[in-house]
C-alpha positions as CSV (number, residue, x, y, z in Angstrom):
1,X,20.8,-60.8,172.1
2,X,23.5,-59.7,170.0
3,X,22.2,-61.0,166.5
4,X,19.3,-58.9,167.3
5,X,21.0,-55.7,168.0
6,X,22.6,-56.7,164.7
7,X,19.5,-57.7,162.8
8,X,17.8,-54.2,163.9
9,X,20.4,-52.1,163.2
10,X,22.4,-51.3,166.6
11,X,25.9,-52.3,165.2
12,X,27.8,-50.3,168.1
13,X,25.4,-52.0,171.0
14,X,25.8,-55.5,169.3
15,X,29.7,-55.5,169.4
16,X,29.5,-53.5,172.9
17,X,27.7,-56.7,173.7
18,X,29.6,-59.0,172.1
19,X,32.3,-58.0,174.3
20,X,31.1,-57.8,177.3
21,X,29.8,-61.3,177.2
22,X,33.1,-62.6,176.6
23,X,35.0,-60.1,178.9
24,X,33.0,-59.9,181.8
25,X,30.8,-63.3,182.0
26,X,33.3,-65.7,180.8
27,X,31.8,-67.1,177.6
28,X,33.2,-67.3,174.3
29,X,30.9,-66.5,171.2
30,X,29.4,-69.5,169.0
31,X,29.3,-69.4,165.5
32,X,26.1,-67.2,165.4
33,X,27.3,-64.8,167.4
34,X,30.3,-64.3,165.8
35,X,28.8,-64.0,162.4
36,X,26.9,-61.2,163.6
37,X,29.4,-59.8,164.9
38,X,31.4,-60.0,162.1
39,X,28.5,-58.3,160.0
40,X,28.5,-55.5,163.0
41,X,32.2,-55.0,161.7
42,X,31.5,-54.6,158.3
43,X,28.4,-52.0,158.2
44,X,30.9,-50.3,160.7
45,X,33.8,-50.8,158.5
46,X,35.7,-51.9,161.5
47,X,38.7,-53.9,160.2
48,X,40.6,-53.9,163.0
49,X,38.2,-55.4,165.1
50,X,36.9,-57.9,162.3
51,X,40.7,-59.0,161.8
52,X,41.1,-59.9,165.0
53,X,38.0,-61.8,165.0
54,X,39.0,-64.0,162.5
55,X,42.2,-64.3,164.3
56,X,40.4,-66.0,166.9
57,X,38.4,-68.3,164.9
58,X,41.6,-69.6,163.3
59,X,43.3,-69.8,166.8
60,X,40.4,-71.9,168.4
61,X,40.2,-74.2,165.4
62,X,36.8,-73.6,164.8
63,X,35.7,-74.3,161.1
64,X,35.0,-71.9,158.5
65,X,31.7,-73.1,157.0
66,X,30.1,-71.3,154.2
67,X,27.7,-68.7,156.3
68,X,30.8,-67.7,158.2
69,X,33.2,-67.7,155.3
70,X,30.8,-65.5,153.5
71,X,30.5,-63.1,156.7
72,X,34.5,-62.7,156.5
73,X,34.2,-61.5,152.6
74,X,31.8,-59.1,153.1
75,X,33.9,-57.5,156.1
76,X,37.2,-57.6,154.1
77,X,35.4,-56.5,151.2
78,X,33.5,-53.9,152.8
79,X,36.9,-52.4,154.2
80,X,38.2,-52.6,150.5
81,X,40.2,-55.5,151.6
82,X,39.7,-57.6,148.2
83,X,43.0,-59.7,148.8
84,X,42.1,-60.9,152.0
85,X,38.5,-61.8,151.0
86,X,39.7,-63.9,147.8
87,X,41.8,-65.7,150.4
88,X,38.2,-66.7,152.5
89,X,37.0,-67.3,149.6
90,X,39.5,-69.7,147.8
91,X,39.9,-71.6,151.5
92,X,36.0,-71.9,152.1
93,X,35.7,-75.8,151.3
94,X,31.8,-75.2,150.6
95,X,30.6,-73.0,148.9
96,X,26.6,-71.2,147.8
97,X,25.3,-68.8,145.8
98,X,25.7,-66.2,148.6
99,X,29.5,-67.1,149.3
100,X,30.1,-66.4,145.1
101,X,27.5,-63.3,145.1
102,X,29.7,-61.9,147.8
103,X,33.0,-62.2,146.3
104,X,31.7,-61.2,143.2
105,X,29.7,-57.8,144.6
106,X,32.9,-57.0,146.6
107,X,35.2,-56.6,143.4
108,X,32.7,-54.7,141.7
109,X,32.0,-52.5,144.5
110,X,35.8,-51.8,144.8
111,X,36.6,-50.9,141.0
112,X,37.8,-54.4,140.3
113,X,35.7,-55.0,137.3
114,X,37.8,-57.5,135.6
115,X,38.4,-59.4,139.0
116,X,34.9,-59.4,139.2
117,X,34.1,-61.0,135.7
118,X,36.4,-63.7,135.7
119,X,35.4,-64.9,139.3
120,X,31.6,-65.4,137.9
121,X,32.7,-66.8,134.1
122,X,34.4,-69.3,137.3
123,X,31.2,-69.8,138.7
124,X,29.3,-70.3,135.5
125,X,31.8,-72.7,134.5
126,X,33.1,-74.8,137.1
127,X,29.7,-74.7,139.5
128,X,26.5,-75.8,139.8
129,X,25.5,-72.6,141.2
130,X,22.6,-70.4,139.1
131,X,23.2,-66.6,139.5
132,X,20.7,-64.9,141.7
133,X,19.7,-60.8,141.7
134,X,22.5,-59.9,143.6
135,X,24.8,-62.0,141.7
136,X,23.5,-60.4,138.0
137,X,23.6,-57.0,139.8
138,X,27.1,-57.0,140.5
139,X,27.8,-58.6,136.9
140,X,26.1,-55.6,135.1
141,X,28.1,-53.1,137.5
142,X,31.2,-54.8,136.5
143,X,30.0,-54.9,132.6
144,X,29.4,-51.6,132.9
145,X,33.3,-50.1,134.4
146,X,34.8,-52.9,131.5
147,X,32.4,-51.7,128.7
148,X,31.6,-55.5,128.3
149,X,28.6,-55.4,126.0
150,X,28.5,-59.0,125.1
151,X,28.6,-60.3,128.4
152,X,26.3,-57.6,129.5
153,X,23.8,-58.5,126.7
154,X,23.9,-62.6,127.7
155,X,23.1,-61.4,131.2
156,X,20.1,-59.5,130.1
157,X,19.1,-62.9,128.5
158,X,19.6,-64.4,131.5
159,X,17.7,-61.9,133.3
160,X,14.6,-62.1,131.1
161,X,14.5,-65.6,131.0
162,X,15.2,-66.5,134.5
163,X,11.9,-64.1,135.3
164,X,14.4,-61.9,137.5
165,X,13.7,-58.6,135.9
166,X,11.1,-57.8,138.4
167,X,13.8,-56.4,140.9
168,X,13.7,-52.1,141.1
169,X,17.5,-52.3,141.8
170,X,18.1,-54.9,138.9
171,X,16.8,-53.2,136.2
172,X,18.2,-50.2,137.8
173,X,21.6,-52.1,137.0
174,X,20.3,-52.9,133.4
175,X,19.9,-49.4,132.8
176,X,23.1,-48.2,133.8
177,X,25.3,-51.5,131.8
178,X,23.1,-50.5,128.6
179,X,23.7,-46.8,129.0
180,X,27.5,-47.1,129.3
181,X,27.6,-50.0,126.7
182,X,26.5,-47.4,124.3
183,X,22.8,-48.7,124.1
184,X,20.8,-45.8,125.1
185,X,18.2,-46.9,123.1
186,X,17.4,-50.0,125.0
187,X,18.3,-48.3,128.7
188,X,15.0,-45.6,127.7
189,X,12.8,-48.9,127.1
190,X,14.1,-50.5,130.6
191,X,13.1,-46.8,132.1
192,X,9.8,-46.8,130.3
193,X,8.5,-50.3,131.2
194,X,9.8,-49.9,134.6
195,X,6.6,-50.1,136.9
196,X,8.0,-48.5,139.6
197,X,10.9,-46.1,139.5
198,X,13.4,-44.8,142.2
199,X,16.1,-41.9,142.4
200,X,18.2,-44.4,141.1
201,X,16.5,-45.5,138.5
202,X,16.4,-41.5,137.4
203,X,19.5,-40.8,138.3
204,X,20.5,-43.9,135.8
205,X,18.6,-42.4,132.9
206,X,19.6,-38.6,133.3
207,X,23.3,-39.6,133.9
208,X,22.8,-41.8,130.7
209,X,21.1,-39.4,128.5
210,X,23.5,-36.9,129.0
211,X,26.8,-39.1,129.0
212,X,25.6,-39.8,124.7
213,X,25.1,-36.0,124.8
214,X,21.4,-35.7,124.8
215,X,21.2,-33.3,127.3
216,X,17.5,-31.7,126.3
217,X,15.8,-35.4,126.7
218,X,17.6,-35.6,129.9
219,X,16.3,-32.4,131.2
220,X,12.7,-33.4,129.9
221,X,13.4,-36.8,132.4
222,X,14.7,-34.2,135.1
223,X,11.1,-32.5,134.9
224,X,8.8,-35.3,134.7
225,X,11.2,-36.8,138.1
226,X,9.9,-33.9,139.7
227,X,6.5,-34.6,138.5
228,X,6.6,-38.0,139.6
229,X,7.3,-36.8,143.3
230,X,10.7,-37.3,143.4
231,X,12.8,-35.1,145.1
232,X,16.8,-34.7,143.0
233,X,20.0,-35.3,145.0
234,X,23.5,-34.3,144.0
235,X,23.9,-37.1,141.7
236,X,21.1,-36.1,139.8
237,X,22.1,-32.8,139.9
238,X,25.6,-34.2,138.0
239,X,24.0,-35.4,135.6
240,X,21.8,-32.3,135.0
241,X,24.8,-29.9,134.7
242,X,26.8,-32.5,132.4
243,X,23.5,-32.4,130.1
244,X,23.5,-28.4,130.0
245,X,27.5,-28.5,129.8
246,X,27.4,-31.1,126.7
247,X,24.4,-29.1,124.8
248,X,26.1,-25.5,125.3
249,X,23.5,-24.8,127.8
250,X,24.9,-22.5,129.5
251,X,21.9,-19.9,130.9
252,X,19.9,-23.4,131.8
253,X,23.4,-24.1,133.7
254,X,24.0,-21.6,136.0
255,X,19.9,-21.9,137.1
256,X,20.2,-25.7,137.4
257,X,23.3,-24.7,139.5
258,X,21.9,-21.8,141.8
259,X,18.6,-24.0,142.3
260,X,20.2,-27.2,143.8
261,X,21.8,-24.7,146.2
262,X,18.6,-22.2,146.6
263,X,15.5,-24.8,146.4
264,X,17.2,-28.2,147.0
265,X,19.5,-27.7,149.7
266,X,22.2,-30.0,148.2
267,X,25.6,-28.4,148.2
268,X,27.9,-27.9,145.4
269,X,30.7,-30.5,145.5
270,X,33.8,-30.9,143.4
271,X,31.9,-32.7,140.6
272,X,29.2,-30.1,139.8
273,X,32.1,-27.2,140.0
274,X,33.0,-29.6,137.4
275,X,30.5,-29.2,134.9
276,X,30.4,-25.3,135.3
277,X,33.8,-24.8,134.0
């Protein structure tokens, strides 16, 4: 009952449940149920709870195989926690593809690019373990804080080859390594052969265009998003104001600006005061 709760979405009602099994019926949680509940305490963001969790599992003894070692380093990892998931990590005796994906994606996630990196050169090197979407996903993100356009370029190889560049979100990722890699050029031909395209995957472009100050192609891509039936958010709308603010737009600016307000219902926030100054 709990993994369900946790498997549709009910993270509140799966640990409420999780506790009251143990608490008032007697029973301590098996593995299952304390993975789940462990996951419960990371889309939550829960540490204290999670911490004491694993707390218990040391107390009863009980062994930390791979799906619950991974569980722990996406809590700690999830709560920015990066120390205490390397230590899961480094004491997990087996270890998958999801268990390296994990530690990988949580250093990227929490600005820890270089961390990040050398933990999958590791797993290139010193496993049998091929990357996986997730796994090239959080490389490209890392590629892209460190600038790393070699490694980001082998990865796209890899990608290619490997037949994994059918993912939205991957070549979502592609986009945004080549655009702050200085290769503009090849982010627009990811955009243009994508089949299917997202807010991210416009958001990517637009941010990209305008970051190599071409802010009247990133416009153009802001009016044919609209075309296609996508509907801006605030990141776009960062990327929109940096284009104007790059290309001495200013009139476009201040319409861009009074529209996201007026037409889009997305309020101004620190970034887009940003770009109007």
């Amino acid at each position: 009952m709990v993994s369900w709760y946790t498997m549709n979405g009910y993270p509140k009602d799966a640990l409420l449940l999780f506790a009251e099994m143990e608490l008032e019926e007697g029973m301590e949680g098996d593995e299952v149920a304390i993975v789940s509940a462990l996951s419960d305490c990371a889309e939550l963001k829960d540490l204290e709870c999670g911490t004491k969790l694993h707390c218990r599992i040391r107390d009863s003894g009980m062994k930390i195989c791979v799906v619950l070692g991974t569980a722990l380093i996406n809590l700690y990892a999830k709560c920015g926690e990066m120390e205490s998931a390397r230590e899961v990590f480094d004491e997990t005796p087996e270890r998958n593809i999801v268990a390296w994906s994990a530690v990988i994606s949580g250093y990227a996630q929490n600005n820890q690019s270089k961390e990040a990196l050398k933990v999958f050169k590791k797993m290139v090197s010193d496993s049998d373990h091929k990357p996986n979407a997730i796994t090239v996903m959080a490389v490209l993100s890392a590629c892209a804080q460190e600038g790393d356009l070699a490694l980001g370029k082998w990865v796209h190889v890899y990608v290619e080859r490997e037949g994994l560049n059918h993912s939205t979100g991957l070549k979502n990722s592609l986009i945004d390594m080549c655009s702050k890699c200085r290769k503009i050029d090849v982010a627009c031909e990811i955009f243009e052969g994508m089949k299917e395209k997202d807010i991210v995957s416009w958001n990517a472009m637009i941010n990209g265009l305008a970051l190599h100050g071409l802010g009247d192609k990133a416009l153009i891509y802001f009016s044919l998003m609209q075309k296609d039936g996508i509907k801006p958010d605030d990141i776009t709308f960062i990327g929109v104001l940096s284009a104007c603010s790059h290309g001495g737009l200013v009139k476009e600016a201040y319409t861009h600006f009074r529209n996201m307000g007026e037409i889009f219902g997305i309020p101004p926030k620190l970034e887009h005061f940003g770009c109007m100054v």
